[in-house]
N, C-alpha and C positions, 0 to 999 in steps of 0.2 A: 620455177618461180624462185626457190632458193638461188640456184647460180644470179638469177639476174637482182636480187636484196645482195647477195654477196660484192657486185660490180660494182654496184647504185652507191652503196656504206662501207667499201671498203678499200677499190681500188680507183673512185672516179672521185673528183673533189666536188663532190656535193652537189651535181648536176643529173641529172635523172636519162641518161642518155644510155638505158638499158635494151633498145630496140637493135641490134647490133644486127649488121647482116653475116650471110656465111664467110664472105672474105675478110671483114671488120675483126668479125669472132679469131678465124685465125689468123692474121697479120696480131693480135693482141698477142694469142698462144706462143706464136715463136719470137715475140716481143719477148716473151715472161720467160723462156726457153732457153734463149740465149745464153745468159750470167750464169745457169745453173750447173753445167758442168765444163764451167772453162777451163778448170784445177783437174780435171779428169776425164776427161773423155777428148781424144783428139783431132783437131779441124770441127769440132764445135760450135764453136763461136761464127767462126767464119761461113759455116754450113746455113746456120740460123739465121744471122744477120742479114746474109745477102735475100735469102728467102723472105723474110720481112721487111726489107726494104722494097722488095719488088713487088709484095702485095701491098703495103703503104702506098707508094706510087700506085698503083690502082684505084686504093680507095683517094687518095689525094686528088689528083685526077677527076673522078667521080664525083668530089661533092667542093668542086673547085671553086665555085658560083659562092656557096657557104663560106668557107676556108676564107677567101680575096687572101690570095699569099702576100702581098704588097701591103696589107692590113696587120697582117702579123705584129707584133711588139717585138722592136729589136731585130727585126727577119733579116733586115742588111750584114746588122754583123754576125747574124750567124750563119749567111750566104760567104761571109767573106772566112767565117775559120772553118766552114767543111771544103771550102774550097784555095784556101791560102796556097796550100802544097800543089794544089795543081799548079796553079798558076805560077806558082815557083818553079817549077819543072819545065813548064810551055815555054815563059819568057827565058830561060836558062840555055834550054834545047836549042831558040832561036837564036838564043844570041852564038852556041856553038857551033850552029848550023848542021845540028848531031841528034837527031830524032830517034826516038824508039819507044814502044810501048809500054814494055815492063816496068820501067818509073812510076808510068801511070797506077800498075795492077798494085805496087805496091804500098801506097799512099790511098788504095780506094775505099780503104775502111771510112774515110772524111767525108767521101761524096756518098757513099751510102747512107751514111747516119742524117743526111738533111729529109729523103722524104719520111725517116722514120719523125725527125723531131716535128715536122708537121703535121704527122699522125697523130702525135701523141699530145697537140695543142688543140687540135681537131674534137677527139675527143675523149679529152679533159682526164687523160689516165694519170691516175695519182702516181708515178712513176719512183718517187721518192718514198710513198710509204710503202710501195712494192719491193725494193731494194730493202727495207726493215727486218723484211721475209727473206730473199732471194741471197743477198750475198753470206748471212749466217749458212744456208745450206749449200752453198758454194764451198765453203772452206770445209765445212764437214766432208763435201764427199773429197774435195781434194786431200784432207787428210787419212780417209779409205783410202783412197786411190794411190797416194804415196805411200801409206804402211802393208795394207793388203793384197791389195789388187794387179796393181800396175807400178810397183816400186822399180826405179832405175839402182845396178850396183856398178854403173860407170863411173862414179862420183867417190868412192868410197863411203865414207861414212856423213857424208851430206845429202842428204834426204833431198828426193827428188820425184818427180814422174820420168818417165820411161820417154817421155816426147818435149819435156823440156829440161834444159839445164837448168841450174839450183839458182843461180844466181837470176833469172827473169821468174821459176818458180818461187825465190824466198820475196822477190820485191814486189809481184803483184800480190801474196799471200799479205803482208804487211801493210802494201795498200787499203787492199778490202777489209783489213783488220781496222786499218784509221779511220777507217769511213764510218765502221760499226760505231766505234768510240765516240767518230766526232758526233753521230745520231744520237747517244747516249746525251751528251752535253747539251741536248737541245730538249731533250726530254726533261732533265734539271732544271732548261730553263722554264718549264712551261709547268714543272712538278707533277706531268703525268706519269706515272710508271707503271706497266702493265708487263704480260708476258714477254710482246716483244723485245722490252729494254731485257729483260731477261737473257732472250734467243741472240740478241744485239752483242752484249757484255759476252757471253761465251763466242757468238763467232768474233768478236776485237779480239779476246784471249787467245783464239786460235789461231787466230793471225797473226799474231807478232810468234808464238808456238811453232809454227812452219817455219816464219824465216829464221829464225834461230837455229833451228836443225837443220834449214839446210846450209847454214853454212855463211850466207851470201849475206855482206853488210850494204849493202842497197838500200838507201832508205833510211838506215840507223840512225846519221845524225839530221836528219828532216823531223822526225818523231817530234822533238820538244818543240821544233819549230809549227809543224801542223798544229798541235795541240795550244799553242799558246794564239795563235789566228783565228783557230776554230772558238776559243774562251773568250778571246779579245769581240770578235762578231757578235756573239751570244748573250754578253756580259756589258758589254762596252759603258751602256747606264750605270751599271753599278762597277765597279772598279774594285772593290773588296770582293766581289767574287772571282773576278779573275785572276786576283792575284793569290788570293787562296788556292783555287784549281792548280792554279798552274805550280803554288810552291808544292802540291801535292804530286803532282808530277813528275816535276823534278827529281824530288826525293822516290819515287818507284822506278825511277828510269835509272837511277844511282844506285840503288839497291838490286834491280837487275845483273848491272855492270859487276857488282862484287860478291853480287851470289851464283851468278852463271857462269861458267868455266869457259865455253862458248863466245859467249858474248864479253867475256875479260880478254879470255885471250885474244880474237879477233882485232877487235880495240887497241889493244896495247901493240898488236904488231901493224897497225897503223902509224902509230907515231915512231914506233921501230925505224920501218921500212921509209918513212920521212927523212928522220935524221941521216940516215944512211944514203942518201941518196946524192949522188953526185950534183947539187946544185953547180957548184964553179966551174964544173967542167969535166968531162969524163965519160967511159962507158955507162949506160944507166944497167942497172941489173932488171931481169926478167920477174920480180916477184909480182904479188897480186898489185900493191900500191904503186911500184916501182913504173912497171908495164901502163898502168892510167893516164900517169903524168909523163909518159914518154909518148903516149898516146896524142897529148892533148899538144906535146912541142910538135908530133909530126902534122898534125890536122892542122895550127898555124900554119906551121910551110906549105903543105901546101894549098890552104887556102891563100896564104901571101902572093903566089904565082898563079891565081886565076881569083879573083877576088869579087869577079861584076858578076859570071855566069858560072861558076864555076870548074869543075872536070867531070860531070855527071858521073853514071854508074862506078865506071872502073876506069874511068880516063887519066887518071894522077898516075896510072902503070907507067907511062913516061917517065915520073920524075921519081920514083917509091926511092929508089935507088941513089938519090943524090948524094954527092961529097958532101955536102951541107949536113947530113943525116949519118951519112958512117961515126961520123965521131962520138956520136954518145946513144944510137940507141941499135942495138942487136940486128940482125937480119931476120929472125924469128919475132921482133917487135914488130919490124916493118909488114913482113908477112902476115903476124895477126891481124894488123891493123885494115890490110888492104879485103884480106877475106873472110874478118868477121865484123868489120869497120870498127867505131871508136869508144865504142860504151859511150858516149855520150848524145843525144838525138842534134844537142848545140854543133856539136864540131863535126858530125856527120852532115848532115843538112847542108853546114858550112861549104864543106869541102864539096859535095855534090853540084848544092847549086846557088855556092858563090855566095851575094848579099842576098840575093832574093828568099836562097832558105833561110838564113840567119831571119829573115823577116818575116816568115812563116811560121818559123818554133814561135818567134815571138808575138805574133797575131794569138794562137795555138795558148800558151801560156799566160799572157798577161791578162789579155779578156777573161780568162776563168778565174783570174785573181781578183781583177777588179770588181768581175759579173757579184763573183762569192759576197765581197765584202759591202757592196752596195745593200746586200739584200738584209 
């Protein structure tokens, strides 16, 4: 009886749909399973996810009569962004006449998560006050798991796990950290505060705590901009709130900058490595900033030379090498580029699959912009 008051008042919005069966009960558990040891524990995510996507699809299935998917609110476009990327791939492939699966496996974290969001419309899991809980004890264990447990010394002195590098560990740690924060802002607006804003406030702390250490400025200058959207959303009626929040912001994110040695230095060798940088013409140097933007001239070229379907996987191996390209960026530029692609999801996409990914990221991104700020 406890667990099912605990379901009812805490993670279902206010809908009495406590009769759960055994597969309902666990497609929920690896629901709730999943976020919890992304920072720690390795092929986690992906272990869980697909696992609850495949009992979703069951109970979806099951009580399909109920559900009418075509009834869903919005169900179109969110058929269109768990599936953009396929499609970008299909219509890509065809038009190279260059098929292969792996595109697919790679991109299927998309098609999974539709019959989980049907589940979880199904039945009525508070999914958002679950995350209140879920990603504070995310970053906890990832921070055991990076100091204690399973610390990487590949990196030197940038904190890491042992299965990811610093720079996707410091930018999803920061993520999950804005999330807590932006939760926090909605708490202000509503002027509820309980323990959670508590649990909330230390894991945002601890999130922006990791990526600092490790290293990785990913994210960095997104911060004021998240937090001035997330206040603009929250606040929009009153206008003095926002603008107070955010000059409060401001001035922590500044004071960061010139009390962290870390986060000064990193910064400042941003603008460094700008100035320095062969704009008119020249070899580019290999540094962290240097290598981005030498990055983003090659992914222009050559999305320039295949621009409708693009060169899938590994297909630009053709041209990696062009005269076009000797002139200003390194052979070890071009090499990162091809096999560990571009840091950027825009100019990867691009180059893989032409316009149709560029129209993919952007299905993928804008929708979650829009979706956020209607609400």
């Amino acid at each position: 009886m406890k667990i099912k008051f605990l379901l009812d008042h805490f993670f279902l919005n206010g809908v009495a749909r406590i009769n759960f069966s055994l597969v309902e009960r666990l497609t929920i558990l690896f629901l709730l399973l999943t976020p919890i040891f992304f920072l720690s524990v390795n092929h986690w995510v992906v272990t869980n996810s697909v696992i609850a996507s495949f009992l979703a699809l069951i109970v979806v299935f099951h009580h399909k009569k109920n559900i009418q998917i075509l009834r869903v609110p919005g169900i179109l476009l969110i058929f269109i962004i768990c599936f953009s990327y396929t499609f970008a791939i299909f219509i890509s492939q065809l038009g190279r006449l260059d098929f292969g699966y792996k595109a697919y496996l790679d991109q299927s974290r998309w098609i999974i998560g539709f019959p989980i969001y049907l589940f979880v419309y199904w039945s009525r899991l508070n999914f958002a006050r679950l995350l209140d809980i879920i990603l504070p004890l995310c970053l906890i264990f990832g921070y055991v798991s990076s100091t204690y447990i399973i610390p990487s010394s590949a990196w030197g002195d940038r904190s890491t796990i042992s299965f990811m590098d610093p720079l996707a560990f410091g930018f999803f740690s920061l993520s999950l950290g804005m999330i807590c924060f932006s939760s926090i802002v909605y708490d202000a607006k509503s002027g509820k505060f309980d323990i959670l804003s508590i649990l909330k406030f230390f894991g945002g702390f601890l999130g922006v705590y990791l990526s600092i250490r490790s290293g990785s400025r990913s994210g960095w200058f997104a911060v004021p901009v998240v937090l001035m959207i997330v206040m603009y959303s929250a606040f929009k009626p009153r206008a003095f709130n926002t603008l107070f929040l955010t000059i409060i912001s401001f001035f922590l994110i500044l004071g960061i900058y010139f009390q962290v040695d870390i986060v000064h230095g990193r910064i400042n060798q941003i603008f460094q490595e700008l100035r320095e940088y062969p704009w008119s013409g020249g070899m580019a140097p290999d540094g962290s900033v240097g290598l981005r933007i030498t990055f983003y001239r090659l992914g222009f070229f050559y999305f320039s030379e295949s621009p409708i379907f693009g060169w899938g996987q590994k297909g630009y191996e053709t041209i990696k090498n062009s005269p076009e390209l000797l002139s200003f960026s390194s052979q070890h530029a071009r090499d990162f580029a091809f096999n560990a692609l571009f840091h950027s999801e825009w100019t990867t996409q691009a180059v893989r699959y032409g316009s149709f990914g560029l129209a993919a990221v952007g299905a993928v991104f804008f929708y979650s912009i829009i979706d956020f700020l209607k609400k």
